[in-house]
C-alpha positions as CSV (number, residue, x, y, z in Angstrom):
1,X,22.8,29.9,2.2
2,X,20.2,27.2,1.3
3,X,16.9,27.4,3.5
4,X,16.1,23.5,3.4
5,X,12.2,22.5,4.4
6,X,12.0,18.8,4.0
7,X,8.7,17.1,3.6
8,X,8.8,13.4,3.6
9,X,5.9,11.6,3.0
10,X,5.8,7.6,3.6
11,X,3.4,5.8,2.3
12,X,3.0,1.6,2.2
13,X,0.4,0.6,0.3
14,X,-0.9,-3.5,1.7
15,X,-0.8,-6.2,-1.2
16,X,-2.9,-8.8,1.1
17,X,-2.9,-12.7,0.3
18,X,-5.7,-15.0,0.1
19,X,-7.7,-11.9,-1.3
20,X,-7.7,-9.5,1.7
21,X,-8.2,-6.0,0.5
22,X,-5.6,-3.5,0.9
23,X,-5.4,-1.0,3.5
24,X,-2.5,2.1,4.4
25,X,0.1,1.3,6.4
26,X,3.1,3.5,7.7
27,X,6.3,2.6,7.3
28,X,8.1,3.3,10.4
29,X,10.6,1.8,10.0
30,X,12.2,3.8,6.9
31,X,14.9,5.9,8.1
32,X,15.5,9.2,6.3
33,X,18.3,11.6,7.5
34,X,19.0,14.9,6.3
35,X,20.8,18.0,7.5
36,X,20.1,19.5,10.6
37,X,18.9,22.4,8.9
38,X,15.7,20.5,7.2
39,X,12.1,18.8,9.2
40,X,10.8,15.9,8.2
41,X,6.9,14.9,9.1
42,X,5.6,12.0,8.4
43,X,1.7,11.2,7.2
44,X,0.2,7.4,7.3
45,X,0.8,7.1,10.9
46,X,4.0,7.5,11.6
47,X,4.9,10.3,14.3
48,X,8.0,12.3,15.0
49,X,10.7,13.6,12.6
50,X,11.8,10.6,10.2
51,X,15.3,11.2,10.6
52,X,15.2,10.1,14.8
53,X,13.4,6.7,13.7
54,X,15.5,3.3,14.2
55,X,15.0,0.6,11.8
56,X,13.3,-2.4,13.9
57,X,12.3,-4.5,11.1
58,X,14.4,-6.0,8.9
59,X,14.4,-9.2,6.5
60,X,18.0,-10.1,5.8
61,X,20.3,-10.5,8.3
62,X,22.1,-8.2,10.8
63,X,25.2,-8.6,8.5
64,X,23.9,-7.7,5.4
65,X,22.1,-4.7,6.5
66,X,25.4,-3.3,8.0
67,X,27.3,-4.1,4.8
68,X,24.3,-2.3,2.8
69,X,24.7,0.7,5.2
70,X,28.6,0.7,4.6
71,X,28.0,0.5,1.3
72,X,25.7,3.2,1.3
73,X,27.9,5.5,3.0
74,X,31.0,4.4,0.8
75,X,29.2,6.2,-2.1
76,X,29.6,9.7,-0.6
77,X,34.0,9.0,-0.7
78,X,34.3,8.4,-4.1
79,X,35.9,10.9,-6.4
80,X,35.0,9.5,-9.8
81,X,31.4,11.7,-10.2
82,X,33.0,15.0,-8.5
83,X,32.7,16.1,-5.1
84,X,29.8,15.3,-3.5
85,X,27.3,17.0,-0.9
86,X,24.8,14.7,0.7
87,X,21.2,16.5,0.7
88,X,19.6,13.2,1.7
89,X,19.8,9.4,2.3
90,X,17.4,6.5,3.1
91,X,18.7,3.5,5.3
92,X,18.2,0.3,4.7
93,X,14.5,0.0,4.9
94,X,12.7,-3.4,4.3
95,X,11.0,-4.7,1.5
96,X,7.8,-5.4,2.8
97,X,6.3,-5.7,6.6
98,X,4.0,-8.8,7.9
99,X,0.9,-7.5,9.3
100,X,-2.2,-9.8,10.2
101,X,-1.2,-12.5,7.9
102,X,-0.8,-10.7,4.9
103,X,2.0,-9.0,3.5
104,X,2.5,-5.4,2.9
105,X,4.9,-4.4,0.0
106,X,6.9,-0.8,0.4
107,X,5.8,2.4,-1.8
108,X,7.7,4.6,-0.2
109,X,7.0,8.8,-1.2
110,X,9.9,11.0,0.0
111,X,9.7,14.7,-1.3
112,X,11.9,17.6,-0.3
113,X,11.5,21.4,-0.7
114,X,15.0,23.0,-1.4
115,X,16.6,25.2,-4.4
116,X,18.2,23.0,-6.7
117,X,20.1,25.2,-9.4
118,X,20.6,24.8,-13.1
119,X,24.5,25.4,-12.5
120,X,24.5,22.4,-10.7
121,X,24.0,18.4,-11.1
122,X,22.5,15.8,-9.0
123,X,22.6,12.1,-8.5
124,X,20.4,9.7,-6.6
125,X,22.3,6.3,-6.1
126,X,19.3,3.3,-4.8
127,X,20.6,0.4,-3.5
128,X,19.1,-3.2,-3.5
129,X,20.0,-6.5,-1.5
130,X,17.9,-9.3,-1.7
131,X,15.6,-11.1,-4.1
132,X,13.5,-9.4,-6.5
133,X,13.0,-5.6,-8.0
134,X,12.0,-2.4,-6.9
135,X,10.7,0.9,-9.7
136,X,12.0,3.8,-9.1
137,X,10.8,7.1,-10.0
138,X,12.6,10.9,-9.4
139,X,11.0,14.0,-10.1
140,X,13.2,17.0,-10.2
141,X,11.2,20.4,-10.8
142,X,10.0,19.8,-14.2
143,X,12.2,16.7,-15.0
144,X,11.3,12.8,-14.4
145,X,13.5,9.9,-14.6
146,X,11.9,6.5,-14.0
147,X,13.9,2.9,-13.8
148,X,13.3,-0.3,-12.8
149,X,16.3,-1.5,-10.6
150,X,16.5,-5.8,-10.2
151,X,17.8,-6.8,-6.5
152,X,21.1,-9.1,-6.0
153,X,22.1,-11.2,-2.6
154,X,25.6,-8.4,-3.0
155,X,24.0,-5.7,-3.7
156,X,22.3,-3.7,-6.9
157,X,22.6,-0.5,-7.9
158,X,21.6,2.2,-9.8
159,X,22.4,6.2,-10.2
160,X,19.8,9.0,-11.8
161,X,21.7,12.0,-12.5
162,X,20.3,15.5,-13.9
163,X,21.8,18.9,-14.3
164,X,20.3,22.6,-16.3
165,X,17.2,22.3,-13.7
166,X,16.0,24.9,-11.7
167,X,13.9,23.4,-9.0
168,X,12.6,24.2,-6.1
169,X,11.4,20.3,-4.9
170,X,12.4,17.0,-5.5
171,X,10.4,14.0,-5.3
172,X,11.7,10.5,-4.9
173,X,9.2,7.4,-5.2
174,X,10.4,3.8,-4.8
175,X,8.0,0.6,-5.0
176,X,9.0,-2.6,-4.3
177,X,7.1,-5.6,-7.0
178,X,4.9,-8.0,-5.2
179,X,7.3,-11.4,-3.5
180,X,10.4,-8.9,-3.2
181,X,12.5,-9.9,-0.7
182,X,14.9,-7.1,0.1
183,X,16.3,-4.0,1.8
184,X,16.7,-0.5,-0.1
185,X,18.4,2.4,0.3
186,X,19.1,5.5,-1.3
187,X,21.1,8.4,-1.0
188,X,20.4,12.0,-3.1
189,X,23.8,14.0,-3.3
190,X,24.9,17.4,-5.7
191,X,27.7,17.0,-7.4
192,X,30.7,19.3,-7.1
193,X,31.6,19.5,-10.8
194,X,29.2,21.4,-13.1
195,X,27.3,19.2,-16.0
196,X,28.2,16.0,-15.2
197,X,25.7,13.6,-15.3
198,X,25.3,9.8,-14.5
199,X,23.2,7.8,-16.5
């Protein structure tokens, strides 16, 4: 049996117009559910596990947050990548938050402490609706993958897959470029079927 201790760190980092300097800024609104068997804690600000936090703040409508959630959920039911076991998932989490007249873009840090085991694979799927582009970077034991994922009004996305890694933490970072407009999500699964990979 897996012993799971999840440590998810958020961190938004304030782009200020009209030459305000940046300050931190927690992003409470990011949603991040795992298993009941891992804790999540929070630094920046925020209080309480992650995973109990409601999205208040979004920038595209209603509808297109619920079909990004769908969507999100969708990718968990598909058979063509093996079967898969969700380990951990971010909701659709704004772009950027509107703080004393400035803007603050989302650099979001999540990282988990769990065995990950060279037998097995791994996927992270990110998600993007809206206008603009968010980098992505994941850090698995040893092994880094970074891409640059560009947002569309129905929906972008991406998958990272690695496999052979013993690991005993994974670190997911995603930063959303300056005049985004969007929501992200994310969701980081193991994959049933030894060695396959998504590139």
């Amino acid at each position: 049996m897996r012993q799971w201790r999840g440590i998810v760190s958020v961190i938004a980092a304030m782009a200020m117009i009209g030459g305000f300097a940046g300050c931190g800024l927690s992003q409470e609104q990011a949603r991040f559910s795992k298993s009941p068997q891992s804790s999540q804690t929070a630094t920046g600000g925020a209080s309480g596990e992650i995973g109990n936090m409601e999205s208040e703040h979004h920038i595209l409508p209603s509808s297109d947050v619920e079909e990004l959630e769908l969507r999100l959920e969708s990718i968990g039911e598909s058979t063509a990548t093996g079967n898969l076991t969700l380990l951990g998932e971010l909701h659709p989490t704004a772009s950027y938050t509107e703080r004393d007249g400035g803007r603050g873009m989302l650099s979001l840090q999540n990282q988990d402490e769990l065995t990950f085991s060279d037998r097995k694979s791994y996927m992270l799927s990110v998600l993007c609706m809206g206008e603009g582009s968010v980098s992505i970077e994941w850090t698995l034991g040893t092994q880094s993958e970074q891409r640059n994922l560009e947002c569309a009004p129905k929906i972008a996305e991406t998958a990272l897959g690695m496999s052979n890694v013993n690991a005993k933490s994974s670190t997911v970072k995603i930063v959303a470029k300056e005049g985004s407009k969007a929501e992200i999500a994310y969701r980081l699964d193991e994959i049933g079927k030894p060695g396959v990979v998504v590139d």
